[in-house]
MDAnalysis code that builds the backbone (N, CA, C; Angstrom):
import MDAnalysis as mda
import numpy as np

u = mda.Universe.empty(657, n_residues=219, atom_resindex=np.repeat(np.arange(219), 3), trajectory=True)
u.add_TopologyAttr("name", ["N", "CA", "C"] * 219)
u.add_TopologyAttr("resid", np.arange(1, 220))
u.add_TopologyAttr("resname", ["UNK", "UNK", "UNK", "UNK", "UNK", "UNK", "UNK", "UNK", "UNK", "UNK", "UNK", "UNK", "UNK", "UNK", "UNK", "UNK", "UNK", "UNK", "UNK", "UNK", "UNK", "UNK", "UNK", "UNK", "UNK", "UNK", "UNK", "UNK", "UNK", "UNK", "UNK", "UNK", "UNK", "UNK", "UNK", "UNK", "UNK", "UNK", "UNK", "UNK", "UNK", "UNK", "UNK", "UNK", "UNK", "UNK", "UNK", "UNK", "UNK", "UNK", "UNK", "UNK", "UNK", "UNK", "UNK", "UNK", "UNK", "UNK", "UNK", "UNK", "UNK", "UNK", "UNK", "UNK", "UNK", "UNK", "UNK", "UNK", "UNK", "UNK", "UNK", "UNK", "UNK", "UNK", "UNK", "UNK", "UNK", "UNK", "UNK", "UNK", "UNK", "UNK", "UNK", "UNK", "UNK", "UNK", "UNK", "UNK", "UNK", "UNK", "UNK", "UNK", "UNK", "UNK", "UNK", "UNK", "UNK", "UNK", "UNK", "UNK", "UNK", "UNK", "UNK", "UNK", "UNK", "UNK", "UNK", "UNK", "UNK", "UNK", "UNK", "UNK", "UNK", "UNK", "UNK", "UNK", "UNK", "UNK", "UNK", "UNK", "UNK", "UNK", "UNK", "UNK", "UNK", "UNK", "UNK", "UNK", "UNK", "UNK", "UNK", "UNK", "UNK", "UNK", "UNK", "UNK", "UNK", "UNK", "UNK", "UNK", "UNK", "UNK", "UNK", "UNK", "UNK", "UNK", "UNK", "UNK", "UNK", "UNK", "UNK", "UNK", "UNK", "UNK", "UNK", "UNK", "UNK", "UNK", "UNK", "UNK", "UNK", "UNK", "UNK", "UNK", "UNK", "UNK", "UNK", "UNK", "UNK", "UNK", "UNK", "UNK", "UNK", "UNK", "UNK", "UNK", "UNK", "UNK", "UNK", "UNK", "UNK", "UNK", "UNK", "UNK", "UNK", "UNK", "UNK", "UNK", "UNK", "UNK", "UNK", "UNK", "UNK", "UNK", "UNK", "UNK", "UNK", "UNK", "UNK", "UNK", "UNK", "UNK", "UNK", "UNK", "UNK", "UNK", "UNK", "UNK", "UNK", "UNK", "UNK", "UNK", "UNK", "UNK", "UNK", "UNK", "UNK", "UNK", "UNK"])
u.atoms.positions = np.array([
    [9.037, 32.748, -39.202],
    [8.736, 33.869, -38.312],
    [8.352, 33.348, -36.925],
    [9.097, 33.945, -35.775],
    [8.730, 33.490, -34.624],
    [7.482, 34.129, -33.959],
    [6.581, 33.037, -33.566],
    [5.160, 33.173, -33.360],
    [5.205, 34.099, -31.371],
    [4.582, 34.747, -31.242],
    [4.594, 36.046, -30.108],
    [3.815, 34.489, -29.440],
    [3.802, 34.918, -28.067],
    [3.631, 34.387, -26.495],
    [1.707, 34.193, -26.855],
    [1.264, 35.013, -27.030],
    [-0.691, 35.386, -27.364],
    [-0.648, 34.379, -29.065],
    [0.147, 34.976, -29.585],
    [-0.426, 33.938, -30.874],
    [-0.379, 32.352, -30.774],
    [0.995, 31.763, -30.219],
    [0.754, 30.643, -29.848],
    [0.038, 29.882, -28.959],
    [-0.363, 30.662, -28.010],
    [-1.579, 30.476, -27.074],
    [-2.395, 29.850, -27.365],
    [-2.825, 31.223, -28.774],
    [-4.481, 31.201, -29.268],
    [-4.448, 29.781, -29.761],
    [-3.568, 29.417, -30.812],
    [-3.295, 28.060, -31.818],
    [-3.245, 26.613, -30.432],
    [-2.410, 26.786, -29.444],
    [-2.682, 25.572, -28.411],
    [-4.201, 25.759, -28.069],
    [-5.083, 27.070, -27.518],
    [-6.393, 26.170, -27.322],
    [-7.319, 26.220, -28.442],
    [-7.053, 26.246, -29.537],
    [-8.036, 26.125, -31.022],
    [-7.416, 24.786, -31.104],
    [-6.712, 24.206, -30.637],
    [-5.908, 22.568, -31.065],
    [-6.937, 21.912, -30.474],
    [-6.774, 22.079, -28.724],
    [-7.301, 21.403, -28.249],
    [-8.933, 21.297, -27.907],
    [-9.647, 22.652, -28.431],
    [-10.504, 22.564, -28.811],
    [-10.886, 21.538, -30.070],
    [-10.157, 21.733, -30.680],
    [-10.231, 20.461, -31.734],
    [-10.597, 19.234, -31.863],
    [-9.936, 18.462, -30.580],
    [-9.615, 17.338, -29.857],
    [-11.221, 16.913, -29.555],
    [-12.152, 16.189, -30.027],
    [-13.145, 15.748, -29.325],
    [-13.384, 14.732, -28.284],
    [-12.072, 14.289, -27.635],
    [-12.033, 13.631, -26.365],
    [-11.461, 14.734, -25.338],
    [-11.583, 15.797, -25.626],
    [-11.173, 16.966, -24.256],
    [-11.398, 17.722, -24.460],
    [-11.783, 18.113, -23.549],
    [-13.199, 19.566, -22.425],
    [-12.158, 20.726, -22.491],
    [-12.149, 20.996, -23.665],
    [-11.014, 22.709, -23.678],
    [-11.317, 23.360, -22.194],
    [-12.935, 23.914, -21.597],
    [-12.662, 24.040, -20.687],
    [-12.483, 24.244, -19.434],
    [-11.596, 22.379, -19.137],
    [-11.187, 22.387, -18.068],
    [-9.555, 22.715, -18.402],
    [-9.171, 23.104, -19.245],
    [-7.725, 23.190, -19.418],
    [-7.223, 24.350, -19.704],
    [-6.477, 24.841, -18.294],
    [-5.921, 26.426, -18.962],
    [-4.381, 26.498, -19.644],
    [-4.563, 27.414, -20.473],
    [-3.087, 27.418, -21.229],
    [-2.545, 28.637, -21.065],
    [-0.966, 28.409, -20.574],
    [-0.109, 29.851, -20.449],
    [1.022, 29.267, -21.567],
    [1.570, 30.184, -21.716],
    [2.403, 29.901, -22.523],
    [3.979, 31.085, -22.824],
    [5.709, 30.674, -22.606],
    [6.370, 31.514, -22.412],
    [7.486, 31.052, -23.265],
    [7.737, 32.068, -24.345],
    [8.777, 31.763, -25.303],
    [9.024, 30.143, -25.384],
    [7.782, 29.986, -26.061],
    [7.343, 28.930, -26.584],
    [7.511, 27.663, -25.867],
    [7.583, 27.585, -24.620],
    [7.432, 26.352, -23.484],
    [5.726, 26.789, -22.972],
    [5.082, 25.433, -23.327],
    [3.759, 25.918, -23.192],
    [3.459, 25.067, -21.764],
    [2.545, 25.524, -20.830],
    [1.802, 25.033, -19.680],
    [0.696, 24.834, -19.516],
    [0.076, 23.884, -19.427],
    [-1.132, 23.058, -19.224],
    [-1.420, 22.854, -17.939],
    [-2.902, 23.342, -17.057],
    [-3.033, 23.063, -16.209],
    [-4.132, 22.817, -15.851],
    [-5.027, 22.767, -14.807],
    [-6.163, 22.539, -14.886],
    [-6.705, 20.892, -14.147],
    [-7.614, 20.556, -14.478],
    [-8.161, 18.895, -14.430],
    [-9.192, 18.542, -15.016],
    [-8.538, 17.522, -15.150],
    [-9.589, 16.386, -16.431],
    [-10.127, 15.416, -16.252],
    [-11.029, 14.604, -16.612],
    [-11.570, 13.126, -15.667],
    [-10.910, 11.735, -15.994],
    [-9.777, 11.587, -16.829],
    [-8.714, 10.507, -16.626],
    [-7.717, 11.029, -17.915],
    [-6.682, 9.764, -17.416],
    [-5.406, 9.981, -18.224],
    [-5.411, 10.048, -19.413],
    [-6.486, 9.242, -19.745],
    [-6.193, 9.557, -21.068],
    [-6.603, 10.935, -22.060],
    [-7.255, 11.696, -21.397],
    [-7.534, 13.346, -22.073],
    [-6.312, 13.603, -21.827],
    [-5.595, 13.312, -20.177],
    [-4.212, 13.749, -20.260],
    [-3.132, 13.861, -20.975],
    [-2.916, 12.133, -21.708],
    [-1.931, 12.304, -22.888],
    [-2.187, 12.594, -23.872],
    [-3.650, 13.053, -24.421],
    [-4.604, 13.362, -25.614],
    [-3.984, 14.843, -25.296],
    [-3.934, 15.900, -24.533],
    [-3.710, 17.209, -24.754],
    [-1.998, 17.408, -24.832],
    [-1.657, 16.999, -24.258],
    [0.039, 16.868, -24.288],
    [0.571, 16.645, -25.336],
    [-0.053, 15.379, -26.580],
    [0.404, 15.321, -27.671],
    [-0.154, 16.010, -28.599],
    [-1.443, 16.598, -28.192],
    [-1.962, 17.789, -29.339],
    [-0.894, 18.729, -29.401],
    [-0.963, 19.314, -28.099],
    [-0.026, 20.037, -28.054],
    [1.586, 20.143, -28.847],
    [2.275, 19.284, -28.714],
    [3.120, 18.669, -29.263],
    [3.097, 18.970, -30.568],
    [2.486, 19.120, -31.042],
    [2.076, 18.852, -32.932],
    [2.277, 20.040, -33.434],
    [2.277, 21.217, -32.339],
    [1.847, 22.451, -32.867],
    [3.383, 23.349, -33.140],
    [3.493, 23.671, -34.343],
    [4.786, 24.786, -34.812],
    [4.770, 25.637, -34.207],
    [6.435, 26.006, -33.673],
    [6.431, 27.143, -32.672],
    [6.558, 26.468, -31.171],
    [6.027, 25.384, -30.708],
    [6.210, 24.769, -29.364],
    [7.046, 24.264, -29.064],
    [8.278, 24.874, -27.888],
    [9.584, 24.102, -27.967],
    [9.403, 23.240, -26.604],
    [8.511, 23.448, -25.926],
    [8.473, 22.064, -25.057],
    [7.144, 22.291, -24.006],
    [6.705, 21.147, -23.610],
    [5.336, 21.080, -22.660],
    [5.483, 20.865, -21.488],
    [4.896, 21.250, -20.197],
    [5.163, 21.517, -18.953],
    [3.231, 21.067, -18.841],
    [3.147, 19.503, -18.450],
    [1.702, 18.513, -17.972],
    [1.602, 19.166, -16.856],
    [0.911, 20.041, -16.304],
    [0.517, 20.304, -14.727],
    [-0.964, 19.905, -14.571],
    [-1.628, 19.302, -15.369],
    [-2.815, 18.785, -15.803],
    [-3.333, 17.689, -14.769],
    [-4.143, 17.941, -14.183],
    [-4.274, 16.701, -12.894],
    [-5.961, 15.664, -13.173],
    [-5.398, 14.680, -13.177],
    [-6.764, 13.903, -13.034],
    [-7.692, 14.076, -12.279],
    [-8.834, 14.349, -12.325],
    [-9.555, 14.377, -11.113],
    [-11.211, 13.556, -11.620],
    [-10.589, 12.258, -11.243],
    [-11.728, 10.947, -11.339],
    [-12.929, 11.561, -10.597],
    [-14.031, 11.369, -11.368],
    [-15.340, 11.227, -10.817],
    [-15.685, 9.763, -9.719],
    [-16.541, 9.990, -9.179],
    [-16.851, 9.008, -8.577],
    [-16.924, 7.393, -9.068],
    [-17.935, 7.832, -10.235],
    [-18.187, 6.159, -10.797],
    [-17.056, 5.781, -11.703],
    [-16.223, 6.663, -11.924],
    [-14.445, 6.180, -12.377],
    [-13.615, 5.465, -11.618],
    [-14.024, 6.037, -9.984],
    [-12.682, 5.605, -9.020],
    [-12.592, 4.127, -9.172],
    [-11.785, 3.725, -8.682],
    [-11.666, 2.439, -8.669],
    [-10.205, 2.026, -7.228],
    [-10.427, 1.125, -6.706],
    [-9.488, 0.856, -5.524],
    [-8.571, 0.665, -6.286],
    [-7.105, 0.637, -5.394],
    [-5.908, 0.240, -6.570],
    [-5.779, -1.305, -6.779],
    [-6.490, -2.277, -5.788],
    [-6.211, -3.798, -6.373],
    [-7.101, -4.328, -7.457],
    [-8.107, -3.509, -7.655],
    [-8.958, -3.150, -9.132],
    [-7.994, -3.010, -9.885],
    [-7.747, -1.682, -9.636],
    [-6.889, -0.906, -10.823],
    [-5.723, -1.973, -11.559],
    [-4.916, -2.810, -10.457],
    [-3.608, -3.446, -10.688],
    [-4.131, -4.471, -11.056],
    [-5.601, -4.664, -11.020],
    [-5.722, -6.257, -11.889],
    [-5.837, -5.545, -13.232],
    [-6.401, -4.776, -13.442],
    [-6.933, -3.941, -14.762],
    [-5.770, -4.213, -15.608],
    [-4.896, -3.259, -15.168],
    [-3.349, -3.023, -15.958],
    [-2.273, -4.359, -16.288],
    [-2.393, -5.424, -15.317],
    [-1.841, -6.694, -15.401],
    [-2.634, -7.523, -16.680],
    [-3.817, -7.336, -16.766],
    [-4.696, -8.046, -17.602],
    [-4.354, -7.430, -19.265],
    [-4.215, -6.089, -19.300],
    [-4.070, -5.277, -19.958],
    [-2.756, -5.017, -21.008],
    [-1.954, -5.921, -20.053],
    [-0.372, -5.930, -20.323],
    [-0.231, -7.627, -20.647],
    [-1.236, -8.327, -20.457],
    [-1.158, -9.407, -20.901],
    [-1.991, -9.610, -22.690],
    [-2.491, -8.662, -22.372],
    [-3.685, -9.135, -23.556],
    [-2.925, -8.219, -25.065],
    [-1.463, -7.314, -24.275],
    [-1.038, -6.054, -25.570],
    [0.193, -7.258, -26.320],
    [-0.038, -8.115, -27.189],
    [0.976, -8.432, -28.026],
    [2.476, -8.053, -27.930],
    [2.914, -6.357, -27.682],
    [3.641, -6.064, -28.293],
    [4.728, -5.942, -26.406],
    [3.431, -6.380, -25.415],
    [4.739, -6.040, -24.334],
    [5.105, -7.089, -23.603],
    [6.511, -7.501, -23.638],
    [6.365, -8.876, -22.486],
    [6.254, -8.899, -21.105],
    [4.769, -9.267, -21.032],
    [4.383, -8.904, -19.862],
    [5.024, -9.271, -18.464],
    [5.921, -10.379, -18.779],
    [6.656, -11.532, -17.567],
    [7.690, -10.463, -17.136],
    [7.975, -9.611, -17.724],
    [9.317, -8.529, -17.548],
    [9.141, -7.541, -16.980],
    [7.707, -7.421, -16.828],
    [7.169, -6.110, -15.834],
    [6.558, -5.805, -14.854],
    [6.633, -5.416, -13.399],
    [6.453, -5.139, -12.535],
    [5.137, -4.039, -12.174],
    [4.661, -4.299, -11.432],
    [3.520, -3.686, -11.477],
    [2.838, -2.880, -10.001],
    [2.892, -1.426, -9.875],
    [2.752, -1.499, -8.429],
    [1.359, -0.255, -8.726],
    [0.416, -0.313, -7.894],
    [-0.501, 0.871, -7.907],
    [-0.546, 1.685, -6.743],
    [-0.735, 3.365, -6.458],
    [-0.842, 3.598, -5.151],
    [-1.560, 4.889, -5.269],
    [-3.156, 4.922, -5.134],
    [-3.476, 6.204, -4.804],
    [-4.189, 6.463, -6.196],
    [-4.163, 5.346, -7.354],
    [-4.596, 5.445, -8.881],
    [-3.163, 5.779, -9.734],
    [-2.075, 5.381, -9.095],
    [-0.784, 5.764, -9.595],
    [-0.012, 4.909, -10.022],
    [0.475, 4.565, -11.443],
    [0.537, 2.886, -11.551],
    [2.331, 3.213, -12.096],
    [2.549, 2.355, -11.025],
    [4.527, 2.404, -11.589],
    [4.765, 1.426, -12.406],
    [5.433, 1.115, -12.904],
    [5.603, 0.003, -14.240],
    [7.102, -0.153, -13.695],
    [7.547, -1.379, -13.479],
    [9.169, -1.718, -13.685],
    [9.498, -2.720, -13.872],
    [10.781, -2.864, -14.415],
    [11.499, -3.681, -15.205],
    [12.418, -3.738, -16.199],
    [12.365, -4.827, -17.058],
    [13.983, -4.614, -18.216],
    [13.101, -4.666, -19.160],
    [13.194, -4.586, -20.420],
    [12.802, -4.572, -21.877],
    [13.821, -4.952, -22.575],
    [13.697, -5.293, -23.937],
    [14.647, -5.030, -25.586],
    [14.485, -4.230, -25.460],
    [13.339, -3.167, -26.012],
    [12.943, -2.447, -26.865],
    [12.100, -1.491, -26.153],
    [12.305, -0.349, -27.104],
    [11.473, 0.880, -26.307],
    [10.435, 0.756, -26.830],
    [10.140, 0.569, -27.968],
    [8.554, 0.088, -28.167],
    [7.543, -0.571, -27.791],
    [8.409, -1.317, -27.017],
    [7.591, -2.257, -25.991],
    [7.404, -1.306, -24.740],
    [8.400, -0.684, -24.000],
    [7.592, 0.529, -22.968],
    [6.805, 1.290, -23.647],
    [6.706, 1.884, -24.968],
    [5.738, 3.261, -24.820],
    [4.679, 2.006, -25.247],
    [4.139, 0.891, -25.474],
    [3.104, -0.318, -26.023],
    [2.284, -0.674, -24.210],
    [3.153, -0.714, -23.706],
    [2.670, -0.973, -22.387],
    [1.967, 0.320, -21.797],
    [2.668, 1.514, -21.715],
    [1.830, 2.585, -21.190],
    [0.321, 3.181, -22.227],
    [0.874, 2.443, -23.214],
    [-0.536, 3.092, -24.400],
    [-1.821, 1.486, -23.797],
    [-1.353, 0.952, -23.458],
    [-2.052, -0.892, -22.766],
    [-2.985, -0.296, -21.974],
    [-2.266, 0.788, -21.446],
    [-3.278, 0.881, -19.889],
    [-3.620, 2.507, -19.690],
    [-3.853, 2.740, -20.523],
    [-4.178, 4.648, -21.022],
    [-5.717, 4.714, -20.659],
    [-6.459, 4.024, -21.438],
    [-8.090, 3.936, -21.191],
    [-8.568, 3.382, -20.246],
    [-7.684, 3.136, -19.378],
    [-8.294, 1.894, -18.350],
    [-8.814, 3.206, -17.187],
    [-10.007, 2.617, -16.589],
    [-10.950, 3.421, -15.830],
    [-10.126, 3.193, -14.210],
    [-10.029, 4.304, -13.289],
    [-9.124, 4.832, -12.278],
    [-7.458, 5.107, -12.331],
    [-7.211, 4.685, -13.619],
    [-5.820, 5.250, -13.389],
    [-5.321, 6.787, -13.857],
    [-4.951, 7.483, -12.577],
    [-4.815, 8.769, -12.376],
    [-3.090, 9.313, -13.088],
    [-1.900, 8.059, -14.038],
    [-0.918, 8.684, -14.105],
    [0.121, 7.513, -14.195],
    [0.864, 7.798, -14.892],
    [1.813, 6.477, -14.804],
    [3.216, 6.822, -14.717],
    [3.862, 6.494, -13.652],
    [5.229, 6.211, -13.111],
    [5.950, 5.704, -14.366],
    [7.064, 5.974, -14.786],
    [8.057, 4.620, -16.005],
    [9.224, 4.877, -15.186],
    [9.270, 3.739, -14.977],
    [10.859, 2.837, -14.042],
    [11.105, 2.106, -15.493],
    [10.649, 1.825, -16.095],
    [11.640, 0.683, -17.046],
    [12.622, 1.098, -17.381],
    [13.797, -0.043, -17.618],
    [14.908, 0.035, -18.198],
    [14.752, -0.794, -19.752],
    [15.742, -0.260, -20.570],
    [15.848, -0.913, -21.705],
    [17.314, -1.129, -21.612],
    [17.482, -3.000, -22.127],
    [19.003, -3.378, -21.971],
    [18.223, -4.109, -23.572],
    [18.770, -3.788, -24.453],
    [18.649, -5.066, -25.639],
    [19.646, -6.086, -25.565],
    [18.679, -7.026, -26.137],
    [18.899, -7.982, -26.071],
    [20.084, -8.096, -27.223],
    [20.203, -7.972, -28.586],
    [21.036, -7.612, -29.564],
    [22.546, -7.134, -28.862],
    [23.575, -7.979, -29.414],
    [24.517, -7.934, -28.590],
    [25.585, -7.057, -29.602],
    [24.570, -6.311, -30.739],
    [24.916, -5.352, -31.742],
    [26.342, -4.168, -31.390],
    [27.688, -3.810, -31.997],
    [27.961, -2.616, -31.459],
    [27.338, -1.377, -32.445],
    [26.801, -0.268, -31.846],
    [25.727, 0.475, -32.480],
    [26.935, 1.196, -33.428],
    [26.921, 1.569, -34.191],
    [27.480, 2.343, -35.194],
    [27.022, 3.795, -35.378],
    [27.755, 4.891, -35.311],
    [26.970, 6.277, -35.689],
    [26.559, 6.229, -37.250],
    [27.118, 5.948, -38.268],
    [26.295, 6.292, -39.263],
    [25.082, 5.123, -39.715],
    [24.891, 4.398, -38.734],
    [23.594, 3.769, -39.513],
    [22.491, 4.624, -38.608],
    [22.748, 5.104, -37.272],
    [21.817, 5.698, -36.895],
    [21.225, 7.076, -37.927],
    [22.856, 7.818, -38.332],
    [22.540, 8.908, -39.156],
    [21.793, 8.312, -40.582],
    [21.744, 6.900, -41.353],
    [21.104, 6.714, -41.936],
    [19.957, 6.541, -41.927],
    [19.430, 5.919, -40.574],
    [18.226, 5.895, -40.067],
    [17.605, 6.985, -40.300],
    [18.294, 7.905, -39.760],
    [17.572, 9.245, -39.497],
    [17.291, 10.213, -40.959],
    [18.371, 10.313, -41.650],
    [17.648, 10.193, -43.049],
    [16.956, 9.890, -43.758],
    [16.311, 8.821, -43.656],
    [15.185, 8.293, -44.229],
    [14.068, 8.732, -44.129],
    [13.757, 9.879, -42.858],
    [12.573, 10.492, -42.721],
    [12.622, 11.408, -43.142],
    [11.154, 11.958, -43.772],
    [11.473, 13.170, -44.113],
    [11.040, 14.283, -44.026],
    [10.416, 14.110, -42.239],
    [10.571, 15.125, -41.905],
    [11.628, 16.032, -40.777],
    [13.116, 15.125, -40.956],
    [14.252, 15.741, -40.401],
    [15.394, 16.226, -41.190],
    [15.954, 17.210, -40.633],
    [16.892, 17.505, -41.793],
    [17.910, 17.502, -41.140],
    [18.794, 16.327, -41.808],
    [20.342, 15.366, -40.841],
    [20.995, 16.097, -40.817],
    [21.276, 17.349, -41.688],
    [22.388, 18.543, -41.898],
    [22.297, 19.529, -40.336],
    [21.186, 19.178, -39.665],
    [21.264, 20.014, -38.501],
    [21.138, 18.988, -37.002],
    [21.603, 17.963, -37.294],
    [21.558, 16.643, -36.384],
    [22.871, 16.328, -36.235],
    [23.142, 15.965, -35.285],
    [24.473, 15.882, -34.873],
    [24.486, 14.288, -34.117],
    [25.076, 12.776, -34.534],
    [24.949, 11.901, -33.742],
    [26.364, 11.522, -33.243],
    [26.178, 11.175, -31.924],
    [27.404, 10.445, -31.309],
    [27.010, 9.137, -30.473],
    [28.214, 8.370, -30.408],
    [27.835, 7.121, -29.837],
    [28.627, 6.418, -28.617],
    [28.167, 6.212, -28.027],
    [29.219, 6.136, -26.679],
    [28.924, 5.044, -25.915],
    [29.231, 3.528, -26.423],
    [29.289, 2.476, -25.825],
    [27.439, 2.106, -26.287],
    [26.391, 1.647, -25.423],
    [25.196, 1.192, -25.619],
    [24.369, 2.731, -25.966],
    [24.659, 3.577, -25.781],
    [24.013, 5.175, -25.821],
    [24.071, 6.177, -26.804],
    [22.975, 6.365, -27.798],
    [23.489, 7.475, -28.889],
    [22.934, 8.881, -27.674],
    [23.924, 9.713, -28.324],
    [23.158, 11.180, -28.152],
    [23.309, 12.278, -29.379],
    [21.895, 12.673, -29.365],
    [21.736, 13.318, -30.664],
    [21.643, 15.023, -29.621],
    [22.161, 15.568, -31.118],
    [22.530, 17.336, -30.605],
    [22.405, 17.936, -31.840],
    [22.322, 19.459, -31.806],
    [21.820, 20.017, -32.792],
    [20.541, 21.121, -32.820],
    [19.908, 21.091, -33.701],
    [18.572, 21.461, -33.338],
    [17.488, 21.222, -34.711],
    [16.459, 21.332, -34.530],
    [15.047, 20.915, -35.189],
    [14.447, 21.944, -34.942],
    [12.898, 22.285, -35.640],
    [12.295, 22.846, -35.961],
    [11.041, 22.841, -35.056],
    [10.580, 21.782, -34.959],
    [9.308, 21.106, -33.992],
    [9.527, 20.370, -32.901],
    [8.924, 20.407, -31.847],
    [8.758, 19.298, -30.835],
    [8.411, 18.130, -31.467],
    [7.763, 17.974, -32.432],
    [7.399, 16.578, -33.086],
    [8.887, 16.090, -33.488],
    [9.517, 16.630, -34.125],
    [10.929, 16.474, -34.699],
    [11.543, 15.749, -33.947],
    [12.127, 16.565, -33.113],
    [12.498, 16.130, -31.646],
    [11.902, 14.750, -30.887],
    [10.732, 14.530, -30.699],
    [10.634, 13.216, -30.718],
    [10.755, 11.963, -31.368],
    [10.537, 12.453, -32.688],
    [10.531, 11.804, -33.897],
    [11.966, 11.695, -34.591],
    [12.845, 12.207, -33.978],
    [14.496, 11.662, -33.823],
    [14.741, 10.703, -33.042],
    [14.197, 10.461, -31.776],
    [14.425, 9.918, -30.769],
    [13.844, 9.049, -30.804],
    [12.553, 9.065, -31.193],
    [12.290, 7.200, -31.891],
    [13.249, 6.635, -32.556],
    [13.495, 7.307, -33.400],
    [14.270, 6.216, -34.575],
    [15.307, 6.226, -34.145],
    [16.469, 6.616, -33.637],
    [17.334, 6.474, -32.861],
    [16.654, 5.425, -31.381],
    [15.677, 4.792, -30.816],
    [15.655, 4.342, -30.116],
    [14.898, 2.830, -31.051],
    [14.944, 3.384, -31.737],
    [14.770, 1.741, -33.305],
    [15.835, 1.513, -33.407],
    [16.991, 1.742, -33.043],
    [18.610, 1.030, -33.640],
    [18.628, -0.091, -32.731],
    [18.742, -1.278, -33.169],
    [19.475, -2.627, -32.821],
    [20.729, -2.282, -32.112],
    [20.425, -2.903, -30.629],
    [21.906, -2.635, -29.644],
    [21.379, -1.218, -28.252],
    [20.838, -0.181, -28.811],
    [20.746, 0.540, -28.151],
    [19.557, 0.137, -26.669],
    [20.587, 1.103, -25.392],
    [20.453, 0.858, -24.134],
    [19.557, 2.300, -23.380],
    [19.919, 3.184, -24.251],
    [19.399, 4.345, -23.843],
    [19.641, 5.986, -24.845],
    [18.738, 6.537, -25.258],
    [18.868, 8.033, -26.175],
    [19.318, 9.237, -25.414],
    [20.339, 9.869, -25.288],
    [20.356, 11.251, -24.543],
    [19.858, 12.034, -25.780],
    [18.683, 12.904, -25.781],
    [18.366, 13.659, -26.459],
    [18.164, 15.126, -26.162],
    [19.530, 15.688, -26.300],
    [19.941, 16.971, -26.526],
    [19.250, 18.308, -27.415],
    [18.508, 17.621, -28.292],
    [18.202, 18.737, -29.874],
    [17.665, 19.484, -29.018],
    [17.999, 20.920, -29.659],
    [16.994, 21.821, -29.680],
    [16.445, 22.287, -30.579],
    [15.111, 22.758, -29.818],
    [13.988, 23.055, -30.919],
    [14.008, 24.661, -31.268],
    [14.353, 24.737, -32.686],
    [14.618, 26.236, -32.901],
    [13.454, 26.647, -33.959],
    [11.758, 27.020, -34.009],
    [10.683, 26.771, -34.775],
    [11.788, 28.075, -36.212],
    [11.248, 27.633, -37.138],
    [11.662, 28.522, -38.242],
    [10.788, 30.241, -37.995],
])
């Protein structure tokens, strides 16, 4: 049953009320055939990506619109050659990102990240590196992913991939493959879905980049 414009509302701020790292409220919620909007300000990024992925979680939400603005307190701020030692240190100390591959620029508490990667796990490892770090107001992603795997990607191991979870159902997934690039089409149920295709499709050995098409159709 499709959830009305007021009911899903109510369920995004009982979520994020939920959330005991964010101030329900500083955060207002509108919400329109199920593209929900977040706006407001919070005292760093990381409540930021804390409400975005609450959000996310919730049945019925076919996509999020962050208008959510940092707004650092004083004893948060921090200059940006602070900040860019912070995040350099930060990206050295995360195991999972190679730090020699990434570029690093700050401006205003605004931290751009660029460079090449393998792996996309290694970009979303780097932006989760520097989430808690005190003055950063937001993060830029310039990275590219070229793997290293000189793999040609195959459509049905991705569609096997994607089977294996179970919370997608492959009968409404559609994969194609087009040189270094899958794109998945179709539709899903959840925004979680929807991301959670696009990981594992961005777990295939070889792949350069996901066009992710699905749409989210809530039951």
């Amino acid at each position: 049953m499709k959830k009305s414009n007021e009911v899903l509302c109510k369920e995004v701020i009982e979520a994020i009320k939920w959330q005991p790292l964010l101030q329900p409220n500083k955060i207002d919620v509108s919400v329109q055939e199920g593209i929900v909007t977040l706006e407001g300000s919070i005292e760093n990024y990381a409540q930021k990506r804390e409400a975005e992925e609450t959000v996310k979680h919730i049945s019925g939400v076919k996509a999020v619109v962050d208008d959510v603005k940092v707004d650092l307190s004083p004893a948060a701020s921090k200059n940006d050659t602070d900040i860019a030692s912070s995040v350099v240190k930060a990206l050295q100390d995360n195991w999972a990102v190679p730090d020699h591959r990434l570029r690093v620029e700050v401006e205003q508490g605004w931290v751009t990240l660029e460079g090449i990667l393998h792996w996309n796990f290694q970009r979303k490892a780097a932006d989760n590196a520097i989430r808690y770090l005190e003055g950063v107001r937001g993060v830029i992603d310039k990275i590219k992913i070229e793997a290293e795997v000189k793999n040609e990607l195959g459509q049905e191991i991705v569609e096997k991939a994607l089977s294996r979870s179970w919370i997608l159902d492959i009968d409404n997934i559609k994969v194609r493959v087009d040189g270094k690039t899958i794109f998945l089409s179709g539709f899903v149920s959840s925004l979680f879905q929807k991301e959670e295709a696009e990981r594992i499709a961005w777990n295939t050995p070889g792949v350069w980049y996901v066009d992710n098409e699905l749409v989210v159709e809530p039951d």
